[in-house]
Phi, psi and omega in degrees: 000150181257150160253142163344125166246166177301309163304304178304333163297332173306304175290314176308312182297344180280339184268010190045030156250157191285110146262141157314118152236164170261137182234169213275356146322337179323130181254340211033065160281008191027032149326263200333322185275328170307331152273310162265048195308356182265340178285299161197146159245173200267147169272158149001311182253042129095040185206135212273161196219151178279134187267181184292098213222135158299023173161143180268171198247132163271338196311292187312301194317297195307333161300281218298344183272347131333326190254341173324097147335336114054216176070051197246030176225153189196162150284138116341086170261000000 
């Protein structure tokens, strides 16, 4: 899966869609993949990351930032 870059969180936001982030509080505790394996998976060093999607499910975002331990998920404008 490609994860998300920064340019590309760029385009979305210039294109007005709502993205998810991960901010570097991240424990990898993988809730977040666990509700939203379409959303996100752990990186290399075990810490969750956004994959690349043209539009986000909110419902599944808006669980997983509920479930953060946290609070290291956020919406993006």
């Amino acid at each position: 899966m490609t994860l998300l870059t920064e340019e590309q969180l760029n385009k979305l936001k210039e294109a007005w869609v709502k993205v998810p982030w991960v901010n570097e509080s991240c424990i990898g505790c993988s809730a977040c993949v666990a509700i939203a394996p379409d959303v996100f998976e752990l990186d290399d060093e075990g810490k969750s990351v956004v994959i690349a999607r043209d539009s986000y499910n909110e419902e599944d975002v808006n669980d997983a930032i509920g479930a953060c331990p946290v609070d290291a998920i956020y919406w993006e404008r």
